[in-house]
PDB file of N, CA, C and O in Angstrom:
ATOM      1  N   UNK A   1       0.823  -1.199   0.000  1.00  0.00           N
ATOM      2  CA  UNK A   1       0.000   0.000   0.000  1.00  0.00           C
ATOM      3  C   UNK A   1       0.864   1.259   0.000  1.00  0.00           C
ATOM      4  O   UNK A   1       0.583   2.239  -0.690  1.00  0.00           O
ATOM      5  N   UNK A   2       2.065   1.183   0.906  1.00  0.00           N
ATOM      6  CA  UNK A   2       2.587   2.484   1.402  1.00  0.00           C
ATOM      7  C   UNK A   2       3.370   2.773  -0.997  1.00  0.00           C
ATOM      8  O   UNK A   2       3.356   3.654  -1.857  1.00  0.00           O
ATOM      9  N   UNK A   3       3.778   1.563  -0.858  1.00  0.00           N
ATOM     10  CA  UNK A   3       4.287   1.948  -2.087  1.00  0.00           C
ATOM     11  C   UNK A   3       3.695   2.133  -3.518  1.00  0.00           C
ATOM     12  O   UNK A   3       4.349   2.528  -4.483  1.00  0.00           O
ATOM     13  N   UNK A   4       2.503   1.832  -3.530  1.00  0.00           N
ATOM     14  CA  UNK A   4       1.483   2.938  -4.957  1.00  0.00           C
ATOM     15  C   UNK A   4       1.510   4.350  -3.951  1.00  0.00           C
ATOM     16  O   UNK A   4       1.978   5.359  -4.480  1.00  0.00           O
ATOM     17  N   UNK A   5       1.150   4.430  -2.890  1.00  0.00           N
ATOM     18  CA  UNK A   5       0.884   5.657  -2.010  1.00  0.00           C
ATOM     19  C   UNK A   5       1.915   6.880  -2.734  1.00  0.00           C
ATOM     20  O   UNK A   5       1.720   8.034  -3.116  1.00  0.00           O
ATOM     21  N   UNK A   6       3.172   5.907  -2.695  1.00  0.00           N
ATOM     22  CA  UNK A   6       4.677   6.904  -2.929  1.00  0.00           C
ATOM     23  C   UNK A   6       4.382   7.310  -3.995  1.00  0.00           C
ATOM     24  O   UNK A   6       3.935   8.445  -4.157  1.00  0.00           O
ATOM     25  N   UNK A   7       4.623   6.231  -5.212  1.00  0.00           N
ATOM     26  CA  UNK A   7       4.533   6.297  -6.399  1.00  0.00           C
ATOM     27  C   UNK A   7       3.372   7.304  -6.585  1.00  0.00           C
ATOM     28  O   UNK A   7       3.850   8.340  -7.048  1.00  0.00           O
ATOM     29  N   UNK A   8       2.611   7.364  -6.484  1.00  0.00           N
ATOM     30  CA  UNK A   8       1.099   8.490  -6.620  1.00  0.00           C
ATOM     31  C   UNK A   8       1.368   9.793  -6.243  1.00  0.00           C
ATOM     32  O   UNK A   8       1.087  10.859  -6.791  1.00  0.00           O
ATOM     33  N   UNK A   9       2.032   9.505  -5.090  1.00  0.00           N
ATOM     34  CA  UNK A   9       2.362  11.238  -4.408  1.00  0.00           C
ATOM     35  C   UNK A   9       3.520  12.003  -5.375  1.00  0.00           C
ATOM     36  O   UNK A   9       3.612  13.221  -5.521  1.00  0.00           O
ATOM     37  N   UNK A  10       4.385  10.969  -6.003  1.00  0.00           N
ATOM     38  CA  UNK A  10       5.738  11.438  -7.132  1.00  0.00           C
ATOM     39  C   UNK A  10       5.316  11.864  -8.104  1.00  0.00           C
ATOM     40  O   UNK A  10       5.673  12.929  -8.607  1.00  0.00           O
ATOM     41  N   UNK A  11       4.319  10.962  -8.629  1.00  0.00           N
ATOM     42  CA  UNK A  11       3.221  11.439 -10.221  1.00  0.00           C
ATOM     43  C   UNK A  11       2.527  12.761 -10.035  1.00  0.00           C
ATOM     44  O   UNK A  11       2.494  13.674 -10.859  1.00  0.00           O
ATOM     45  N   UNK A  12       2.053  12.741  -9.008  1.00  0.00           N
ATOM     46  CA  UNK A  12       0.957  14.087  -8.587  1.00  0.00           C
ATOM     47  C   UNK A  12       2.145  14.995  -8.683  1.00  0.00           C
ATOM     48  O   UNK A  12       2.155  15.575  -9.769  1.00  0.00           O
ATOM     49  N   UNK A  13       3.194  15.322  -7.872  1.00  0.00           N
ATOM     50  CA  UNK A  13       4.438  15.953  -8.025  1.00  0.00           C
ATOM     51  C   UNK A  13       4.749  16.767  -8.935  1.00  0.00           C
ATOM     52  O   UNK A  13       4.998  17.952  -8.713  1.00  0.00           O
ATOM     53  N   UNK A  14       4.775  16.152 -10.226  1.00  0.00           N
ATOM     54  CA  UNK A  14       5.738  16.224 -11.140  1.00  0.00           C
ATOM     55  C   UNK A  14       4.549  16.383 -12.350  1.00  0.00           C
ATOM     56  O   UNK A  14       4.909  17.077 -13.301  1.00  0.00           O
ATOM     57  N   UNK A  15       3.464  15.939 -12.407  1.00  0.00           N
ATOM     58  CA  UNK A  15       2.461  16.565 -12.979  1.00  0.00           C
ATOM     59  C   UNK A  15       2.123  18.025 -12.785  1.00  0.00           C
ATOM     60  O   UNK A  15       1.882  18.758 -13.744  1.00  0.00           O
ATOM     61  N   UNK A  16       2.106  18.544 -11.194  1.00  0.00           N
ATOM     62  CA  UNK A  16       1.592  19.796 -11.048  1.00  0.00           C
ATOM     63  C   UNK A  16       2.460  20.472 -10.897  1.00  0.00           C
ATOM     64  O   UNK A  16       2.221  21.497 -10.259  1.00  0.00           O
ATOM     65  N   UNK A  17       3.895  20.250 -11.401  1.00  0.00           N
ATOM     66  CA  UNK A  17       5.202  21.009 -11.512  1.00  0.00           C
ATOM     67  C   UNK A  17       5.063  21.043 -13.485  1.00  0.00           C
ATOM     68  O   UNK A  17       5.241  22.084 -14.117  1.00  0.00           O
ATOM     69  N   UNK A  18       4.829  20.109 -13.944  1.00  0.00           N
ATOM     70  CA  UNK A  18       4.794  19.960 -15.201  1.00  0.00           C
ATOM     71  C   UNK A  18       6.125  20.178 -15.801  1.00  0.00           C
ATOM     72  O   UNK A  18       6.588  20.973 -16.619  1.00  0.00           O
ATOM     73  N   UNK A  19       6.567  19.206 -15.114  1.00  0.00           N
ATOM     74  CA  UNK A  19       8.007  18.548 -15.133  1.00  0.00           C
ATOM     75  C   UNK A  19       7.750  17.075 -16.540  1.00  0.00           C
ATOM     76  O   UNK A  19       6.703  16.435 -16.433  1.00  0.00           O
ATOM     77  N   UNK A  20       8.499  16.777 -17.439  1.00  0.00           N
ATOM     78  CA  UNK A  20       8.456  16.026 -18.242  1.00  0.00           C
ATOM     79  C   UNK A  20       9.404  14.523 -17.851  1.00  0.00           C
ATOM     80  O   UNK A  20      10.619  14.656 -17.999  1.00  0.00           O
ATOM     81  N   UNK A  21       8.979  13.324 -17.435  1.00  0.00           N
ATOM     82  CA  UNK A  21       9.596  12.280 -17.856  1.00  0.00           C
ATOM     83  C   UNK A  21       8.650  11.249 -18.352  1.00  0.00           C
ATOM     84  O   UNK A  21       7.563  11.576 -18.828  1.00  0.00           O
ATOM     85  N   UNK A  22       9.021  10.053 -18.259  1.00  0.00           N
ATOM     86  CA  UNK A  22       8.671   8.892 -18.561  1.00  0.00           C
ATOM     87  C   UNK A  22       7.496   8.312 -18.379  1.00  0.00           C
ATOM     88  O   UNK A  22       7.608   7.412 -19.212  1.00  0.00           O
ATOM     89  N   UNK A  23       6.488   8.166 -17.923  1.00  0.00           N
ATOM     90  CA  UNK A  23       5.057   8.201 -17.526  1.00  0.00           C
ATOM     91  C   UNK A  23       4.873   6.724 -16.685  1.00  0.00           C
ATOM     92  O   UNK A  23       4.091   6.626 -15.739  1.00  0.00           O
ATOM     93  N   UNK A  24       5.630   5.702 -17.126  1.00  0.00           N
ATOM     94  CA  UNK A  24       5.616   4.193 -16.754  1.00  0.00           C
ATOM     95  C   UNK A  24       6.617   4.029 -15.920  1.00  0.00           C
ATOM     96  O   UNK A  24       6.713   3.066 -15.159  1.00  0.00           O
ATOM     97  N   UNK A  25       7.590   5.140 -16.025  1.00  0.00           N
ATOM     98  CA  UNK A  25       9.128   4.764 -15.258  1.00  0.00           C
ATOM     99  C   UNK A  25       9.321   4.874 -13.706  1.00  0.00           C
ATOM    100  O   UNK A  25      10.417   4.770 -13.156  1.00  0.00           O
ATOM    101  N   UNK A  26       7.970   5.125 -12.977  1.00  0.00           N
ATOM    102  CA  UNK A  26       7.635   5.609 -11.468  1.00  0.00           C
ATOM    103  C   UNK A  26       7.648   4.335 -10.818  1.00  0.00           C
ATOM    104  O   UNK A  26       6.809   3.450 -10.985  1.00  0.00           O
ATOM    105  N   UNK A  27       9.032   4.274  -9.777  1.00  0.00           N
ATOM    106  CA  UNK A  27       8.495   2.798  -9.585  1.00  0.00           C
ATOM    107  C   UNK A  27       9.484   2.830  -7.993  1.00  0.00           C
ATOM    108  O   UNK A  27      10.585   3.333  -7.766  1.00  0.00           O
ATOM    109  N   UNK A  28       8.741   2.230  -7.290  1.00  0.00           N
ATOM    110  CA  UNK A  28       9.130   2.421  -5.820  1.00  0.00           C
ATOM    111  C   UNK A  28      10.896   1.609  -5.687  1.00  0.00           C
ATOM    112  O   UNK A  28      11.308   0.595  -6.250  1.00  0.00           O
ATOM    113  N   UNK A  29      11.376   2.241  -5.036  1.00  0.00           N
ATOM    114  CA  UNK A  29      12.552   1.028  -4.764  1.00  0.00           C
ATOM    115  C   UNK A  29      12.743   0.151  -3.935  1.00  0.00           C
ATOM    116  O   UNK A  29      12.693  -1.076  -4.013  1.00  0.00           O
ATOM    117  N   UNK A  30      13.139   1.362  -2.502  1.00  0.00           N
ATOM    118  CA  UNK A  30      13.107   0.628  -1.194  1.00  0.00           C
ATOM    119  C   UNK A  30      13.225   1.879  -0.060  1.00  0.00           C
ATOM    120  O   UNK A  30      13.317   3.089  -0.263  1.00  0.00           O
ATOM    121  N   UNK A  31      13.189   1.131   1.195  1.00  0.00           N
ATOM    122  CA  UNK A  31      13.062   2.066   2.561  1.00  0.00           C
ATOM    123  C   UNK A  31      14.389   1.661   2.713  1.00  0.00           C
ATOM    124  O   UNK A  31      14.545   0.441   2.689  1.00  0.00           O
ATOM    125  N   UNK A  32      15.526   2.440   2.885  1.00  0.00           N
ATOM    126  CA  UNK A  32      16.847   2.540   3.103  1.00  0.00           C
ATOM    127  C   UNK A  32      17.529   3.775   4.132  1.00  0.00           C
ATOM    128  O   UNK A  32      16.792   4.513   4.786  1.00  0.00           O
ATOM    129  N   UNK A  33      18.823   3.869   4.168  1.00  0.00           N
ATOM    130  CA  UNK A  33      19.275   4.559   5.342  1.00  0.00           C
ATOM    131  C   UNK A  33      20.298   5.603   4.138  1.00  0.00           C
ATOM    132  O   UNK A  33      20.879   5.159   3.147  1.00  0.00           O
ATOM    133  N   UNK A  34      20.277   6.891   4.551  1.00  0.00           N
ATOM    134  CA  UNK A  34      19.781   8.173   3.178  1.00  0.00           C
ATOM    135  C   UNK A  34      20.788   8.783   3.960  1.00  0.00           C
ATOM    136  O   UNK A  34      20.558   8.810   5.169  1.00  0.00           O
ATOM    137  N   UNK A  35      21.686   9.202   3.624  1.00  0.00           N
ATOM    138  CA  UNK A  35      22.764  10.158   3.728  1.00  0.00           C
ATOM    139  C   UNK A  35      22.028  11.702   3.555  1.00  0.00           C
ATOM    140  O   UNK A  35      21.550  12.036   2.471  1.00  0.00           O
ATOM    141  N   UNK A  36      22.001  12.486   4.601  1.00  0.00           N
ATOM    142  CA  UNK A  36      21.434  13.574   4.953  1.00  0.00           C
ATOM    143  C   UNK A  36      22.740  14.876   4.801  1.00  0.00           C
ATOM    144  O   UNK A  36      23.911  14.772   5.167  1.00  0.00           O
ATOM    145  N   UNK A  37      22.104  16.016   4.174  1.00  0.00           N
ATOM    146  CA  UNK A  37      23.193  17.313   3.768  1.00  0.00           C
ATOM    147  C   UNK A  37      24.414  17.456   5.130  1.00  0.00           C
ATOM    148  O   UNK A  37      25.638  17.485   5.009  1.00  0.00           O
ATOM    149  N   UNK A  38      23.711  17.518   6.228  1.00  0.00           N
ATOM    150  CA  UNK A  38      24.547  17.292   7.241  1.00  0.00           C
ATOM    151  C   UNK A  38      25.532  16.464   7.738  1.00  0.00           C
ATOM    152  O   UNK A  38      26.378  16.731   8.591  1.00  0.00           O
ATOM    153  N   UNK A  39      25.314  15.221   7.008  1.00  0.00           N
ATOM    154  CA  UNK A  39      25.734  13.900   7.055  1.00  0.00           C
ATOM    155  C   UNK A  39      25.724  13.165   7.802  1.00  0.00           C
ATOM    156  O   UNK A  39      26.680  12.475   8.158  1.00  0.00           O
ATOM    157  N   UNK A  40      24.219  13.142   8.366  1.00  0.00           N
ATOM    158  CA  UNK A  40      23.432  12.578   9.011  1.00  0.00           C
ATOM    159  C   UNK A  40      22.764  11.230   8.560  1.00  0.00           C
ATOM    160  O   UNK A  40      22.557  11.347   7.352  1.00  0.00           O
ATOM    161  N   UNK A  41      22.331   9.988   9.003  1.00  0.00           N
ATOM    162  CA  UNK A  41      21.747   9.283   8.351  1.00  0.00           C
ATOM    163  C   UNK A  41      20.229   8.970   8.804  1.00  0.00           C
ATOM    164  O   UNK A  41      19.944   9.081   9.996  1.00  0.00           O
ATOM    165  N   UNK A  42      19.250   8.579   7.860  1.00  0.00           N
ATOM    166  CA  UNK A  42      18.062   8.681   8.413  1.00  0.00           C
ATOM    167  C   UNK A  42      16.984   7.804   7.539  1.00  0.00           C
ATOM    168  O   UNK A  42      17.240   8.160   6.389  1.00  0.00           O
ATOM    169  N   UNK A  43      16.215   7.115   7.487  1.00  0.00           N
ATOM    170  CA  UNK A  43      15.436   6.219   6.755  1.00  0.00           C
ATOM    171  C   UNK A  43      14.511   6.454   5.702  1.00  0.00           C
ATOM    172  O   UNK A  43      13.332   6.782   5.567  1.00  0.00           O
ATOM    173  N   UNK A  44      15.086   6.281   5.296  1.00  0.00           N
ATOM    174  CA  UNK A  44      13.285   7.133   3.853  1.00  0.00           C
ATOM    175  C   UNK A  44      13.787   5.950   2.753  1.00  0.00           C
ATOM    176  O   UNK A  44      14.747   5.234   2.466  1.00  0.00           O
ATOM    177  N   UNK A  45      11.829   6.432   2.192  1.00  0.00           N
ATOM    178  CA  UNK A  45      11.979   5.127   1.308  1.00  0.00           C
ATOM    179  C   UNK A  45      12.209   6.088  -0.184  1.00  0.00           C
ATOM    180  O   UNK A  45      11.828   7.249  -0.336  1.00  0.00           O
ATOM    181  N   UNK A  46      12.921   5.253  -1.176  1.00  0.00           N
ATOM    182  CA  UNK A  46      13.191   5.761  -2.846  1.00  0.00           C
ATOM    183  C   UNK A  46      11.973   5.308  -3.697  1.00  0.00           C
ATOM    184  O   UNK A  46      11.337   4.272  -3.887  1.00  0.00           O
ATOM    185  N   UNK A  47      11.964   6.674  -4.138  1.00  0.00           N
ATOM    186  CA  UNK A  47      10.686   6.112  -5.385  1.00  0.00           C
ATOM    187  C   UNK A  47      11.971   6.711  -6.522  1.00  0.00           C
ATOM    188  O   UNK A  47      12.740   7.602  -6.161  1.00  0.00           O
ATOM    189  N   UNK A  48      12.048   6.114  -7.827  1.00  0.00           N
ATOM    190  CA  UNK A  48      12.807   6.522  -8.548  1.00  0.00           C
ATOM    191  C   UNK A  48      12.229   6.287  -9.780  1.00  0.00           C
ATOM    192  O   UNK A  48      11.425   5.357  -9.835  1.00  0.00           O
ATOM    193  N   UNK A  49      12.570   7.227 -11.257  1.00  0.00           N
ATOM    194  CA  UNK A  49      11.687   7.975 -12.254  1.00  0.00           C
ATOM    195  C   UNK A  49      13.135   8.181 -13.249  1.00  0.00           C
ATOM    196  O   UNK A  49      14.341   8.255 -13.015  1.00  0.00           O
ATOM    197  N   UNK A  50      12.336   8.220 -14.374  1.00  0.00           N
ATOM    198  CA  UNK A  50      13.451   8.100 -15.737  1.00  0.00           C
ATOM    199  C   UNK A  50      12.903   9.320 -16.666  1.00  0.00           C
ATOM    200  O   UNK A  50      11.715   9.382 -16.983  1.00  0.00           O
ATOM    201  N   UNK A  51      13.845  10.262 -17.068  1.00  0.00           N
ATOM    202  CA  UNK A  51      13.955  11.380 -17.505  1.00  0.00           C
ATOM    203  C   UNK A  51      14.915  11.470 -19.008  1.00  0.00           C
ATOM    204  O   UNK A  51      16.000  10.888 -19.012  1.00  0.00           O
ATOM    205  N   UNK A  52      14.600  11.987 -19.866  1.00  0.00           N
ATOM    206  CA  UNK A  52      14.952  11.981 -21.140  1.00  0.00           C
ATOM    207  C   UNK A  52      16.072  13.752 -20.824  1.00  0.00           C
ATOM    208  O   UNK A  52      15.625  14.782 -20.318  1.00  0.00           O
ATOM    209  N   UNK A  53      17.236  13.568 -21.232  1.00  0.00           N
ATOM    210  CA  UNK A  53      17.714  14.546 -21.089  1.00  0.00           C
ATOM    211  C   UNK A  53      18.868  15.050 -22.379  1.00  0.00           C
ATOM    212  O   UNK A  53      19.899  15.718 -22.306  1.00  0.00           O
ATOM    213  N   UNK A  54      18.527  14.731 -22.951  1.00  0.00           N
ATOM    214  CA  UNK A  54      19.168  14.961 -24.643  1.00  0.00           C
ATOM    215  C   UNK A  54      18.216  13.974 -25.624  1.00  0.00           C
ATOM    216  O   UNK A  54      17.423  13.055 -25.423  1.00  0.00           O
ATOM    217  N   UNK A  55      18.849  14.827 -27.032  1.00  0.00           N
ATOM    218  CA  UNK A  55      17.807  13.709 -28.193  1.00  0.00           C
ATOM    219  C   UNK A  55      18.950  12.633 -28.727  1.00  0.00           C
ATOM    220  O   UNK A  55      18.705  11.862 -29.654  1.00  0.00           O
ATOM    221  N   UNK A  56      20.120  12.662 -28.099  1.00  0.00           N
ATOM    222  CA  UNK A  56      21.350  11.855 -28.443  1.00  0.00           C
ATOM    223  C   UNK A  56      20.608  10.067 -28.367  1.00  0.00           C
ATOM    224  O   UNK A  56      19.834   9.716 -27.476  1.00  0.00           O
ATOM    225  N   UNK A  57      21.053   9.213 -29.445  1.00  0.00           N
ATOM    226  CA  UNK A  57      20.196   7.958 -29.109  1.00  0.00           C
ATOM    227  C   UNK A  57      21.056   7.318 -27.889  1.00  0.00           C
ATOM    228  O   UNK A  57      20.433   6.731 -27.005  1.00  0.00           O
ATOM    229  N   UNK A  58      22.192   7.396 -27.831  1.00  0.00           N
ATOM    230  CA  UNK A  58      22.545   6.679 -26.463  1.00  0.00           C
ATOM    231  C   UNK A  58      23.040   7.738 -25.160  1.00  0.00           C
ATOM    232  O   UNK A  58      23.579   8.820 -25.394  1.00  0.00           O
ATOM    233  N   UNK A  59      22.881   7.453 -24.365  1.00  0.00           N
ATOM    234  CA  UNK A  59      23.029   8.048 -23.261  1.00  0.00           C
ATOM    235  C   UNK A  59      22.181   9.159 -22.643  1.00  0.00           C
ATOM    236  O   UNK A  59      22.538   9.927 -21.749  1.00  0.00           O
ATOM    237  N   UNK A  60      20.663   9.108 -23.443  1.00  0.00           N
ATOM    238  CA  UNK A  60      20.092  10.137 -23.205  1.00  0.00           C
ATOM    239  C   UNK A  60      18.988  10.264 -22.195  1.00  0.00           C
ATOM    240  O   UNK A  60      18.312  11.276 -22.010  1.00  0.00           O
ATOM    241  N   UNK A  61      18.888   9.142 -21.579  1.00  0.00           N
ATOM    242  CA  UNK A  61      17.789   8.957 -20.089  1.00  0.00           C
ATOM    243  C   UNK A  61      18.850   9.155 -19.144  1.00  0.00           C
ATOM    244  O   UNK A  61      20.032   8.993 -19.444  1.00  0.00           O
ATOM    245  N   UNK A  62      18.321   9.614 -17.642  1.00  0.00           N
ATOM    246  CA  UNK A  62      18.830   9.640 -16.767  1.00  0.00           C
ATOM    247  C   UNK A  62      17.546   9.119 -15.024  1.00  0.00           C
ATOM    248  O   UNK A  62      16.390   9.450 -14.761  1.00  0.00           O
ATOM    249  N   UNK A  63      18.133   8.603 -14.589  1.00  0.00           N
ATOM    250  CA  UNK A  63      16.999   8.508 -13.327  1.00  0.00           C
ATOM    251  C   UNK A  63      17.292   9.410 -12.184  1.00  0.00           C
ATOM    252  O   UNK A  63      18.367   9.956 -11.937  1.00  0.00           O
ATOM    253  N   UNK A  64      16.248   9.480 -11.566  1.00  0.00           N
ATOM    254  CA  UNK A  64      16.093  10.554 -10.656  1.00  0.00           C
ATOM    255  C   UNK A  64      15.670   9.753  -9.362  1.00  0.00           C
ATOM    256  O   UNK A  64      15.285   8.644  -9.736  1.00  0.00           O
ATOM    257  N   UNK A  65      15.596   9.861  -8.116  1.00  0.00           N
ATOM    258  CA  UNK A  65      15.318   9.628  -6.700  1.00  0.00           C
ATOM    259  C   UNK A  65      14.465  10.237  -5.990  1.00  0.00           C
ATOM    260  O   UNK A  65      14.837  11.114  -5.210  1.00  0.00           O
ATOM    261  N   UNK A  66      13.531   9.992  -6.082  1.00  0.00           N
ATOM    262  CA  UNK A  66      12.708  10.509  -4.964  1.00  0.00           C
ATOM    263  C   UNK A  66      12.783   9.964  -3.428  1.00  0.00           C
ATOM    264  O   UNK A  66      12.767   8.743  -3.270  1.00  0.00           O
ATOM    265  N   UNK A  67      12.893  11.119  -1.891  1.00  0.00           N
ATOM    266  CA  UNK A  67      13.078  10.188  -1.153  1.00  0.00           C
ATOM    267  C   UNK A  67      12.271  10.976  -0.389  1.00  0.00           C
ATOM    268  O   UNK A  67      12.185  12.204  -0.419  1.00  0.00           O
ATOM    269  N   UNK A  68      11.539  10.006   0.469  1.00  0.00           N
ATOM    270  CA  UNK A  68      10.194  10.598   1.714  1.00  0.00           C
ATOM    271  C   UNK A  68      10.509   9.999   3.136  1.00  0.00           C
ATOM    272  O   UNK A  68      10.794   8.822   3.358  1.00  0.00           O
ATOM    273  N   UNK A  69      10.427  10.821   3.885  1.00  0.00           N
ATOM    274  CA  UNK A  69      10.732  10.654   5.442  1.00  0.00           C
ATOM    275  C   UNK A  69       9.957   9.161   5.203  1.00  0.00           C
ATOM    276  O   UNK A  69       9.258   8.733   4.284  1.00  0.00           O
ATOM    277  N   UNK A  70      10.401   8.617   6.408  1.00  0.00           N
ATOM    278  CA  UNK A  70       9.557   6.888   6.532  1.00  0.00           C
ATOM    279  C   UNK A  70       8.500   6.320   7.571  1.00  0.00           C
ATOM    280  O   UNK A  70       7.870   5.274   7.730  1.00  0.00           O
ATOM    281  N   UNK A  71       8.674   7.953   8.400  1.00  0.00           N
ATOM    282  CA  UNK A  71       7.304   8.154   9.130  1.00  0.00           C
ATOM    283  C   UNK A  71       6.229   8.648   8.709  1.00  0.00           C
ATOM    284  O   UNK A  71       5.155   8.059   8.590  1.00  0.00           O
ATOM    285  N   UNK A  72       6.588  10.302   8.341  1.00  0.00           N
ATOM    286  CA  UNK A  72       5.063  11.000   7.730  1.00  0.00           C
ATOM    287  C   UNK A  72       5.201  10.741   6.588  1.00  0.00           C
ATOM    288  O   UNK A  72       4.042  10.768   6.172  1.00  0.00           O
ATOM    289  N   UNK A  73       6.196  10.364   5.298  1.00  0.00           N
ATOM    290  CA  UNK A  73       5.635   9.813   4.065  1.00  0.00           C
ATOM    291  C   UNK A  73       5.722  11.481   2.878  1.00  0.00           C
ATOM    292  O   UNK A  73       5.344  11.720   1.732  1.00  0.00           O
ATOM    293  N   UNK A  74       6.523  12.390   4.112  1.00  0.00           N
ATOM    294  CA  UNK A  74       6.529  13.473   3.323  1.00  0.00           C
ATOM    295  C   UNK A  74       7.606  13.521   2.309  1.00  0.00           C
ATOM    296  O   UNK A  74       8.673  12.992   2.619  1.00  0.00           O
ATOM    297  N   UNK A  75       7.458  14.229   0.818  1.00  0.00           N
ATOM    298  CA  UNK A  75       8.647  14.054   0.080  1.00  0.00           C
ATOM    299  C   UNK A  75       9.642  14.843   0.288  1.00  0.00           C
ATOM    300  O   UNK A  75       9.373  15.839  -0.384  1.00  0.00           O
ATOM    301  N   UNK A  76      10.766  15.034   0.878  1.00  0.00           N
ATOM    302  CA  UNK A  76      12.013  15.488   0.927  1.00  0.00           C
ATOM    303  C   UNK A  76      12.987  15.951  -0.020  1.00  0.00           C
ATOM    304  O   UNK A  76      13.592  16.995   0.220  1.00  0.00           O
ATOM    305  N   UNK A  77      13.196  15.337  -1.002  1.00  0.00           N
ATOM    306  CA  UNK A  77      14.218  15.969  -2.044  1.00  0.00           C
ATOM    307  C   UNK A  77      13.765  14.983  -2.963  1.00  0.00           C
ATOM    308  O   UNK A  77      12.878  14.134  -2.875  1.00  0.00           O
ATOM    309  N   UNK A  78      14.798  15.365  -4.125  1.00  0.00           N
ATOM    310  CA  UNK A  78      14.938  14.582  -5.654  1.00  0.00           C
ATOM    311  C   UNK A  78      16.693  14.929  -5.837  1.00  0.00           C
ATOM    312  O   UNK A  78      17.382  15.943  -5.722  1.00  0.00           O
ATOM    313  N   UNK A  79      16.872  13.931  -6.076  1.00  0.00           N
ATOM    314  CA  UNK A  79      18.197  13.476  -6.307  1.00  0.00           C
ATOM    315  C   UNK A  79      18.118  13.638  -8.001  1.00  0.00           C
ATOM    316  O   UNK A  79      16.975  13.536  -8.445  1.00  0.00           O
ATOM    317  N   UNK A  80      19.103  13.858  -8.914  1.00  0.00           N
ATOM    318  CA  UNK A  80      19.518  13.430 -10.528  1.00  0.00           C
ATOM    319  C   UNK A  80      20.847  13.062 -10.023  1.00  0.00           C
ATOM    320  O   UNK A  80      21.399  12.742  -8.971  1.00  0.00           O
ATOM    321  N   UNK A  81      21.244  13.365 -11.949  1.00  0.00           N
ATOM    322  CA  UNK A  81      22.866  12.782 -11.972  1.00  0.00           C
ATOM    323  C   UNK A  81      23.516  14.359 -11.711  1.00  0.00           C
ATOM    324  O   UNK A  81      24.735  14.440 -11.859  1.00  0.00           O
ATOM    325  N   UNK A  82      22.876  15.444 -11.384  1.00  0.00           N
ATOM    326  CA  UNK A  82      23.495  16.451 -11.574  1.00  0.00           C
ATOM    327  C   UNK A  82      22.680  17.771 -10.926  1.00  0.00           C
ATOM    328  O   UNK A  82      22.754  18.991 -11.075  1.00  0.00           O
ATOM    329  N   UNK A  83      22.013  17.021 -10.274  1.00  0.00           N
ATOM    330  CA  UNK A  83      21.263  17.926  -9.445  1.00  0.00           C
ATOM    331  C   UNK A  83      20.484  17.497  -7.780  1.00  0.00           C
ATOM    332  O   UNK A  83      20.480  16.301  -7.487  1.00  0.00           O
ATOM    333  N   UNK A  84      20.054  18.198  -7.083  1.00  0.00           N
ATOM    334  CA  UNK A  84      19.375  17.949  -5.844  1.00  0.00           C
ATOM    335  C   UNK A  84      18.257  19.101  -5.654  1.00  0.00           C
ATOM    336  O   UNK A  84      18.423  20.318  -5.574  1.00  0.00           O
ATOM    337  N   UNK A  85      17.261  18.467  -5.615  1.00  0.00           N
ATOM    338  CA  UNK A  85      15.862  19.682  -5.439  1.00  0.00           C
ATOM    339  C   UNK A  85      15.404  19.337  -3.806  1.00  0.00           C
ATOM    340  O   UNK A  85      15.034  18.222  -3.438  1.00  0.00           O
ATOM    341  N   UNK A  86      15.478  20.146  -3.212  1.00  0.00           N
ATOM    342  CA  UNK A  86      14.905  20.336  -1.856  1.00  0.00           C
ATOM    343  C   UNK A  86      13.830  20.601  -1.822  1.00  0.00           C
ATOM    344  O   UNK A  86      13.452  21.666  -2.310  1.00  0.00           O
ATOM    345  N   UNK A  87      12.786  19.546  -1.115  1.00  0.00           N
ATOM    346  CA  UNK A  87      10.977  19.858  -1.566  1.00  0.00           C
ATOM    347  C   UNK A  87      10.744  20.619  -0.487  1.00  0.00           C
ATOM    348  O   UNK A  87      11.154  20.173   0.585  1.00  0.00           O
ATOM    349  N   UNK A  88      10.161  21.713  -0.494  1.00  0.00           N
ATOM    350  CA  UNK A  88       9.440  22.527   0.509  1.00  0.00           C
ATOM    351  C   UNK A  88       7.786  22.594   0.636  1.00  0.00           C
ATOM    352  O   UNK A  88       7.272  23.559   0.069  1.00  0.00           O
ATOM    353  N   UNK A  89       7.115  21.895   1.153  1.00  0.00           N
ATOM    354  CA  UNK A  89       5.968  22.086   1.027  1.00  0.00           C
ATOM    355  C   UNK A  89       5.120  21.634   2.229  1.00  0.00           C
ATOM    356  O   UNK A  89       3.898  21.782   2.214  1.00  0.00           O
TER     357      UNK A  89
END
């Protein structure tokens, strides 16, 4: 349950940001121990998502990380290969 929950809350996300990836590529990972800016460690689970980032035929997807506290289920950041978005909401 908790993991369509994730997956749903990432889609809703990124729809009402109208942010462009993959539509099928939303797919939960796991509840793991998450290296925090502080360098802190702390439990949240990964939902992770596939993003088209050039029209080059090879090398042109990249995945992204979504990670949510593992109590309230709130989303926290997004990880890329080249970026970190801090969710405020």
């Amino acid at each position: 349950m908790v993991k369509q929950q994730l997956e749903k809350k990432l889609k809703d996300y990124l729809d009402n940001k109208k942010e462009v990836y993959y539509q099928d590529s939303i797919n939960y990972v796991s509840l793991r121990d998450t290296k925090q800016i502080d360098g802190s460690s702390k439990k949240m689970h990964i939902v992770s998502y596939m993003v088209s980032i050039s029209n080059l035929q090879y090398e042109s997807d990249a995945f992204y990380s979504a990670a949510f506290d593992e109590k309230t289920l709130k989303m926290e950041f997004i990880v890329g290969p080249q970026s970190f978005e801090k969710i405020e909401e």
